[in-house]
Z-matrix of the N, CA and C atoms (Angstrom, degrees):
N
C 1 1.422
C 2 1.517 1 108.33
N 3 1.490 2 109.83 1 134.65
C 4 1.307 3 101.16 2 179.91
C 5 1.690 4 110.08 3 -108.09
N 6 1.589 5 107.84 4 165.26
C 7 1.245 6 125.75 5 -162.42
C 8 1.633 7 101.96 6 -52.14
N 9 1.267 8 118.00 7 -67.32
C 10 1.528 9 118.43 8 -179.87
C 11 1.656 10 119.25 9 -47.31
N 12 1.532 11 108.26 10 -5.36
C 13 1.479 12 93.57 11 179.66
C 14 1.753 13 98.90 12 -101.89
N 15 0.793 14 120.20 13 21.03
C 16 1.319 15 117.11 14 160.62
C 17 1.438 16 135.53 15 -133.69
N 18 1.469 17 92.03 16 29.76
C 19 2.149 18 106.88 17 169.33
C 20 1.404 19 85.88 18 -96.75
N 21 1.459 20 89.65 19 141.47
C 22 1.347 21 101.29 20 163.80
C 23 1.316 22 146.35 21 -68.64
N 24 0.925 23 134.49 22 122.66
C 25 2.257 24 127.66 23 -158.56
C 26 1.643 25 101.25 24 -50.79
N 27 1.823 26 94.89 25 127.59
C 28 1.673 27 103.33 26 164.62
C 29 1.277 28 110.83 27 -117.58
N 30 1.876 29 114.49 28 124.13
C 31 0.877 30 81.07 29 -176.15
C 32 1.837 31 135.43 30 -91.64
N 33 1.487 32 84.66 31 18.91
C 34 1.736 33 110.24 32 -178.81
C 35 2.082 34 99.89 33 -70.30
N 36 1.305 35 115.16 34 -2.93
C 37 1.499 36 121.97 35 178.45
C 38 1.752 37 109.90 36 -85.33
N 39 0.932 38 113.93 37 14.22
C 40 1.716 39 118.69 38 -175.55
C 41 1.326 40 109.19 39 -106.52
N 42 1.457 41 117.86 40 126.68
C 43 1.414 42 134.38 41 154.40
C 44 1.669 43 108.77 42 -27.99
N 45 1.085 44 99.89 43 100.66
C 46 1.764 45 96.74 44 152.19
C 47 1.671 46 127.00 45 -74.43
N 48 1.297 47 108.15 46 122.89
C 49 1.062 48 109.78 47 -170.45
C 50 1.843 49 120.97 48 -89.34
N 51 1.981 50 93.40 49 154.23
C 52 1.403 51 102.42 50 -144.83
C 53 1.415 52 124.78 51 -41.81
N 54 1.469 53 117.20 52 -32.48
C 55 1.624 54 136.64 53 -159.90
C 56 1.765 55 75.43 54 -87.31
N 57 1.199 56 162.51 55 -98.59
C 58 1.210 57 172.21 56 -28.36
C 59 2.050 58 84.59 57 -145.52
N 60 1.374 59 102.38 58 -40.62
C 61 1.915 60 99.66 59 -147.50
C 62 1.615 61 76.01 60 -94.29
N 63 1.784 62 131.46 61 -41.74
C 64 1.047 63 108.39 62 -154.54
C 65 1.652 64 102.37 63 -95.13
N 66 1.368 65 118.17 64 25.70
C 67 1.694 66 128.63 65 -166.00
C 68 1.783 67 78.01 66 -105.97
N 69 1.361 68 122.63 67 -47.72
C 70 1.389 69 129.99 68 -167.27
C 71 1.314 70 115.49 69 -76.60
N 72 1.225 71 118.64 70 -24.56
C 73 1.589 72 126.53 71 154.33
C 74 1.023 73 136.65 72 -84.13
N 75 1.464 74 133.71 73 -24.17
C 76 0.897 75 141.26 74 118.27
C 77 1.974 76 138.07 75 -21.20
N 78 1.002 77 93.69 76 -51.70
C 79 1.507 78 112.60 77 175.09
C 80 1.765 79 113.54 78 -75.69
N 81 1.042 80 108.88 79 -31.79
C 82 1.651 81 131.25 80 -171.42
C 83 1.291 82 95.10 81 -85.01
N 84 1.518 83 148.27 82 -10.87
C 85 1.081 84 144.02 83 -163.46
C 86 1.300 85 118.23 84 -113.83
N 87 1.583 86 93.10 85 -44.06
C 88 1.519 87 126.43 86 164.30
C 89 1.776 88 121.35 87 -59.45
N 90 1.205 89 109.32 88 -41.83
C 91 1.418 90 113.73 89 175.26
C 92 1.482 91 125.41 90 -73.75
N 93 2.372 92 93.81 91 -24.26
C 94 1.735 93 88.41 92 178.10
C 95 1.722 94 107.92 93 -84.92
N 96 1.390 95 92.00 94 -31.37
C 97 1.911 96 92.24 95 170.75
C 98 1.155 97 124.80 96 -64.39
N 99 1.747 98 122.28 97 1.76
C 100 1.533 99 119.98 98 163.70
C 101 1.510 100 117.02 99 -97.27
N 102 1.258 101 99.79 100 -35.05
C 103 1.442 102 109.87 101 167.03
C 104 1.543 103 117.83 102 -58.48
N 105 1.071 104 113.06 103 -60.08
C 106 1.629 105 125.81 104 161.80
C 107 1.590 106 109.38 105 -31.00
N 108 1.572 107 113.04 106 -68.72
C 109 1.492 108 107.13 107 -170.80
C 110 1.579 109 100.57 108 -73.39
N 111 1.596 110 117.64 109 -33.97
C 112 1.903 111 89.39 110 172.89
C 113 1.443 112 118.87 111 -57.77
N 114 1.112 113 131.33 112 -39.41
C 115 1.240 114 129.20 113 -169.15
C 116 1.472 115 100.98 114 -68.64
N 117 1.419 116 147.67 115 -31.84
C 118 1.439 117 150.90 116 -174.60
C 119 1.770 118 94.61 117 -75.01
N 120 1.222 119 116.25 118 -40.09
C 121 1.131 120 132.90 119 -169.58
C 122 2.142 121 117.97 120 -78.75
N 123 1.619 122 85.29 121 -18.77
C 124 1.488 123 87.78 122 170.97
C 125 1.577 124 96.34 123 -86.27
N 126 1.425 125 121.91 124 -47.94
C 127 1.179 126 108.42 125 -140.58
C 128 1.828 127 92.64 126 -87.60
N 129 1.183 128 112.54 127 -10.60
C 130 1.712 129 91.12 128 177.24
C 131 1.440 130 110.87 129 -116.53
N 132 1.779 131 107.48 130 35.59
C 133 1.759 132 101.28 131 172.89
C 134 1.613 133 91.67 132 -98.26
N 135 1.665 134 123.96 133 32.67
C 136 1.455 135 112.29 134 178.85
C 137 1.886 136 95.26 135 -107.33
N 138 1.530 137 103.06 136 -10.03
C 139 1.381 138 94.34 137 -166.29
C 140 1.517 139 96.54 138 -109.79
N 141 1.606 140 107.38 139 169.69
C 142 1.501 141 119.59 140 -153.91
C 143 1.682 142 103.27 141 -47.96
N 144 1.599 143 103.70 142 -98.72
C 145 1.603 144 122.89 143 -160.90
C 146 1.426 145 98.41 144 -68.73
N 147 1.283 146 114.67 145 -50.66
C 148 1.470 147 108.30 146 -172.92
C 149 1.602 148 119.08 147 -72.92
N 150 1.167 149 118.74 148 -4.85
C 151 1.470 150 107.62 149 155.59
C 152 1.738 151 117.27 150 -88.32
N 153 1.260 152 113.80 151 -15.55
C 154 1.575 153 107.51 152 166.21
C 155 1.799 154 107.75 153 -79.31
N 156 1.237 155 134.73 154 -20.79
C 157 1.261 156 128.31 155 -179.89
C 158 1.367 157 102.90 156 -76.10
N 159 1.287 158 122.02 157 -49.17
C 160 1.560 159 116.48 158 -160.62
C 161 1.544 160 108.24 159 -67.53
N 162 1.836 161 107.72 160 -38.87
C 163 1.515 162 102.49 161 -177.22
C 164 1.320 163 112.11 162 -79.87
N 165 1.386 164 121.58 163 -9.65
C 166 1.549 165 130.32 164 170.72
C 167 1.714 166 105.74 165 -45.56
N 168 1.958 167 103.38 166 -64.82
C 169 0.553 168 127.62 167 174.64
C 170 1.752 169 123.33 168 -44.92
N 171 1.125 170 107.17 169 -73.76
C 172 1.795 171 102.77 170 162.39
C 173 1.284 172 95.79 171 -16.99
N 174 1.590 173 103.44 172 -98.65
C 175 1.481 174 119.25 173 -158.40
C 176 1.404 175 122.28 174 -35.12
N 177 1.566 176 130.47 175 -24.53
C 178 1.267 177 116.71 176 161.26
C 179 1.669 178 127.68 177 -94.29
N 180 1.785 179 106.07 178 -3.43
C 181 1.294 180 118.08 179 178.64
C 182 1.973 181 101.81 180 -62.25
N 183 1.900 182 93.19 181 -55.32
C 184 0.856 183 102.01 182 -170.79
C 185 1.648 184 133.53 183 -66.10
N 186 1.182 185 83.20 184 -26.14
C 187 1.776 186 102.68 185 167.14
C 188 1.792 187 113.00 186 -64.34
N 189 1.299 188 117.49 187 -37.19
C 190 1.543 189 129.67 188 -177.67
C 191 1.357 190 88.09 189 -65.51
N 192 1.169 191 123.83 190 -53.90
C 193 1.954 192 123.94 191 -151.90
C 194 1.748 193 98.93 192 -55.20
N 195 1.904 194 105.47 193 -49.05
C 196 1.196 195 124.27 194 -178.76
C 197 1.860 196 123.53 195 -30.05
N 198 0.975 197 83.18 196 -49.06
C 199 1.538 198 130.35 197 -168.13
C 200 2.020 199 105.52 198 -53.14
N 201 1.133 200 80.01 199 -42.57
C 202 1.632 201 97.57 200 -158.37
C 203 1.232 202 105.42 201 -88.06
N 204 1.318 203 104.92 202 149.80
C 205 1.752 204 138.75 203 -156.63
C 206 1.914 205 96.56 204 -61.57
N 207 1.241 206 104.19 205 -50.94
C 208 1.192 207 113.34 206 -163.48
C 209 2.080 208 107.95 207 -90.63
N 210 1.444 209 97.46 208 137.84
C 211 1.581 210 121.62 209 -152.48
C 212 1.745 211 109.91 210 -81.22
N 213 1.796 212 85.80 211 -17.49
C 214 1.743 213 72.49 212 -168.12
C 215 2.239 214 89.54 213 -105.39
N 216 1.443 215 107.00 214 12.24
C 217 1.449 216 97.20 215 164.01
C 218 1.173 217 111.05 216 -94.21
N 219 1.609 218 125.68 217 -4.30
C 220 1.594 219 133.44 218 174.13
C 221 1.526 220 107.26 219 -61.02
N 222 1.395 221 138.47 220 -52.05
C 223 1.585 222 135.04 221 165.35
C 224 1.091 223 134.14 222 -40.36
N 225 1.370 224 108.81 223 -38.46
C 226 1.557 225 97.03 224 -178.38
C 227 1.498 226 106.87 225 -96.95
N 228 1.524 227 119.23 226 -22.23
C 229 1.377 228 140.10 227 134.19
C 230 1.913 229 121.43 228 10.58
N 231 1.287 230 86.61 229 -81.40
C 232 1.525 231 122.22 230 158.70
C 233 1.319 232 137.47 231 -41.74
N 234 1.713 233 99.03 232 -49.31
C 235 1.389 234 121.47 233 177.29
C 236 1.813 235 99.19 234 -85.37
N 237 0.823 236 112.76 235 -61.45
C 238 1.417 237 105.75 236 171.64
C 239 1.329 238 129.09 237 -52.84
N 240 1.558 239 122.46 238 -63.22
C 241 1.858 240 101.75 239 165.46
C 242 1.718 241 109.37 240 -24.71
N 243 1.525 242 86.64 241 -57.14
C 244 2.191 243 86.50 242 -157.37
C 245 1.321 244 83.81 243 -58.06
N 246 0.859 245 158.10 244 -33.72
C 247 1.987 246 137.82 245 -160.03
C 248 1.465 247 88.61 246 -75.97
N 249 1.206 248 137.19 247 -28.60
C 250 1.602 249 138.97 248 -139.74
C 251 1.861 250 84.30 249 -96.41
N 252 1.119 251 110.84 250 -39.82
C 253 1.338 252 118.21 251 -179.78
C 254 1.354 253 124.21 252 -74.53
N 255 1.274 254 107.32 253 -49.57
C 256 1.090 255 97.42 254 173.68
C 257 1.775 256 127.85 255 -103.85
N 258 1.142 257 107.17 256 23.28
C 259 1.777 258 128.38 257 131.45
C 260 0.857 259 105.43 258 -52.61
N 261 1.490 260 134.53 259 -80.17
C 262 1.309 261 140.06 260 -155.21
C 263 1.831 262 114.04 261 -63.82
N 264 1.149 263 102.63 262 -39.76
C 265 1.465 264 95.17 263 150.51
C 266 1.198 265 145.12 264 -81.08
N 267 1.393 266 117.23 265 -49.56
C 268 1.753 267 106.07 266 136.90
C 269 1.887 268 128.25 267 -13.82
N 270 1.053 269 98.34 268 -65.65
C 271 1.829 270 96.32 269 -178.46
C 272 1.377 271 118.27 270 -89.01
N 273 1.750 272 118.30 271 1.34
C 274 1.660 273 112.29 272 152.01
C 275 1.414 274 118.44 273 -99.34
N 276 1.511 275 103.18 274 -2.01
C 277 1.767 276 106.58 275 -174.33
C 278 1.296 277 104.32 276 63.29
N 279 1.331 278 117.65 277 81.03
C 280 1.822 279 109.42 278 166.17
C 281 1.710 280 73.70 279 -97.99
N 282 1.741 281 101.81 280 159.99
C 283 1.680 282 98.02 281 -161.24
C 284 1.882 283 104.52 282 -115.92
N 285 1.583 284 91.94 283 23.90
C 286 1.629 285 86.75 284 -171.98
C 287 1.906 286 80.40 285 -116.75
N 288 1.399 287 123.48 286 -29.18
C 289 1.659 288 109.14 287 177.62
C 290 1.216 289 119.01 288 -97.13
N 291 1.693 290 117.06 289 -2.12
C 292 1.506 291 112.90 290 177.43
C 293 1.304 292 129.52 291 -63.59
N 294 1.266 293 111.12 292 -39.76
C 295 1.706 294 110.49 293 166.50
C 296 1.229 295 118.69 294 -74.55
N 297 1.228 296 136.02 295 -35.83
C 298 1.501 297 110.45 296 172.65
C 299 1.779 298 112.96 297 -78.20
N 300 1.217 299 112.72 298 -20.59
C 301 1.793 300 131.71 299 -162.19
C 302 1.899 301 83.90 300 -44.69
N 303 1.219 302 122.49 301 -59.93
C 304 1.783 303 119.57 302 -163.57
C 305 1.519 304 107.79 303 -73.00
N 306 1.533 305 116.81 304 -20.55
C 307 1.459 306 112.46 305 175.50
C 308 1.676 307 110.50 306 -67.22
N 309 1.502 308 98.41 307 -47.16
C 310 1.651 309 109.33 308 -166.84
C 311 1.783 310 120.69 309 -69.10
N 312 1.721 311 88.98 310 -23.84
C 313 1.073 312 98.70 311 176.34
C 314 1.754 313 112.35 312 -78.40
N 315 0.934 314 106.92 313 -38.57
C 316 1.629 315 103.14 314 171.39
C 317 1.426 316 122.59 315 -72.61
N 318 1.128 317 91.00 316 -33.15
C 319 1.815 318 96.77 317 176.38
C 320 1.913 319 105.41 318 -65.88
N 321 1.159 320 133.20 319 -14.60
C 322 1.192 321 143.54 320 -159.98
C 323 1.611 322 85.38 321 -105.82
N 324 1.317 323 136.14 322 -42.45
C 325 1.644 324 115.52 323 -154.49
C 326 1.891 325 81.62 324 -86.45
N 327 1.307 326 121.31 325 -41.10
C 328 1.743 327 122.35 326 -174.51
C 329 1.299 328 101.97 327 -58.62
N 330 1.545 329 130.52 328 -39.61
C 331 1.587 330 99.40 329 169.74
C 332 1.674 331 112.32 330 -91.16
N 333 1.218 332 120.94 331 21.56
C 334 1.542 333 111.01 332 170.25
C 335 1.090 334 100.49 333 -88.25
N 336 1.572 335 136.16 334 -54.26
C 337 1.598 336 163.54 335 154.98
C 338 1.504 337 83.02 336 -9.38
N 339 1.587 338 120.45 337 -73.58
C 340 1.715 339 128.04 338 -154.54
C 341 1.590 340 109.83 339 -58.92
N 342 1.894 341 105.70 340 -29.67
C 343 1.432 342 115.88 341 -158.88
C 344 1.676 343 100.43 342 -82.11
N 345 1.544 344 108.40 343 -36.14
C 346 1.351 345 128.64 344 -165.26
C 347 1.792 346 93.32 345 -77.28
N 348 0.962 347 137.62 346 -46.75
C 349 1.256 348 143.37 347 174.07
C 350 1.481 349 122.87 348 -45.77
N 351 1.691 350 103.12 349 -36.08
C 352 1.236 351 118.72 350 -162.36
C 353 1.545 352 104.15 351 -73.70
N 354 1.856 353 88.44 352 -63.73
C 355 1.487 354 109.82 353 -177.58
C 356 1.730 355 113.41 354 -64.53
N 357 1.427 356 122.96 355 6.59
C 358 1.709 357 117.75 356 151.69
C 359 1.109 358 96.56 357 -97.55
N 360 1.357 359 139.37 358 -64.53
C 361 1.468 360 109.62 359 -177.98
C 362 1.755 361 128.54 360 -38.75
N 363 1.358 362 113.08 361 -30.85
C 364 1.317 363 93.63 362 171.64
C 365 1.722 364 109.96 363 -98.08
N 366 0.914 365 122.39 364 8.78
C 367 1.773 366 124.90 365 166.25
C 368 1.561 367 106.90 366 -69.26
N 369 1.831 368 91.97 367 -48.97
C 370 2.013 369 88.97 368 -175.22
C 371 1.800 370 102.45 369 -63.00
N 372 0.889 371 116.38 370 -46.31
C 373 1.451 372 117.22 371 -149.96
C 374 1.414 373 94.76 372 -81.71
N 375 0.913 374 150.36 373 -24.85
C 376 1.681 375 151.22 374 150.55
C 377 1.374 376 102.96 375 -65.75
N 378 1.583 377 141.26 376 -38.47
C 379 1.236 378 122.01 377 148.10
C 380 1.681 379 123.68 378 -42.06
N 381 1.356 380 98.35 379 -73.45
C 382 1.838 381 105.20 380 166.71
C 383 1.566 382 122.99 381 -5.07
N 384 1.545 383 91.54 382 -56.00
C 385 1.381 384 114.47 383 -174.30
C 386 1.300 385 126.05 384 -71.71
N 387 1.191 386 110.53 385 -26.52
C 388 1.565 387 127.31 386 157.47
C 389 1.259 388 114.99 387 -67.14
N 390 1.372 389 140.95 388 -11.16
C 391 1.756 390 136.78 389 -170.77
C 392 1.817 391 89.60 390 -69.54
């Protein structure tokens, strides 16, 4: 009997497969570049034109994500319109969403940051798994 037939089965020992690691790298890249532009996007929906472009921007990024066939581009999707929105209220002052509009908006780029974080940790470790 040999040594390897008696470790016990992991099932963390399996090849991740290719579409799966490069769906996870992909996605991991995507979540820090939303987080990234919300946070650019909080701090310049205080200034004139360029806070109506960027939340323009959200709001139709996020609307495209909406759009799409595939379920896990619906989240950040989501998170982005609402940033797109509530830019746009932020920089006209409607006066019942302006004070929370800069909290929500940051709180939205920290879980893109959290989502983008997640999805490299599981890109490396499905890389890993490939050695």
């Amino acid at each position: 009997m040999d040594d390897n037939e008696l470790e016990p089965y992991d099932p963390g020992d399996q090849v991740v497969p290719r579409d799966k690691l490069a769906k996870n790298g992909t996605d991991a890249i995507l979540y820090l570049a939303g987080g990234a532009f919300l946070m650019v996007m909080t701090m310049g929906s205080r200034l004139g034109f360029l806070g109506i472009v960027f939340s323009m921007a959200s709001l139709v990024i996020g609307i495209g994500a909406l759009v799409s066939k595939d379920r896990e581009d619906k989240k950040p999707g989501i998170v982005l319109a609402a940033a797109g929105g509530l830019g746009l209220a932020l920089r006209f002052g409607i006066p019942i969403i302006k004070p929370f509009a800069g909290f929500f908006l940051g709180l939205g780029a920290l879980g893109l940051f959290a989502a983008g974080i997640w999805k490299g940790i599981q890109f490396l470790r499905g890389l890993r798994s490939r050695q």
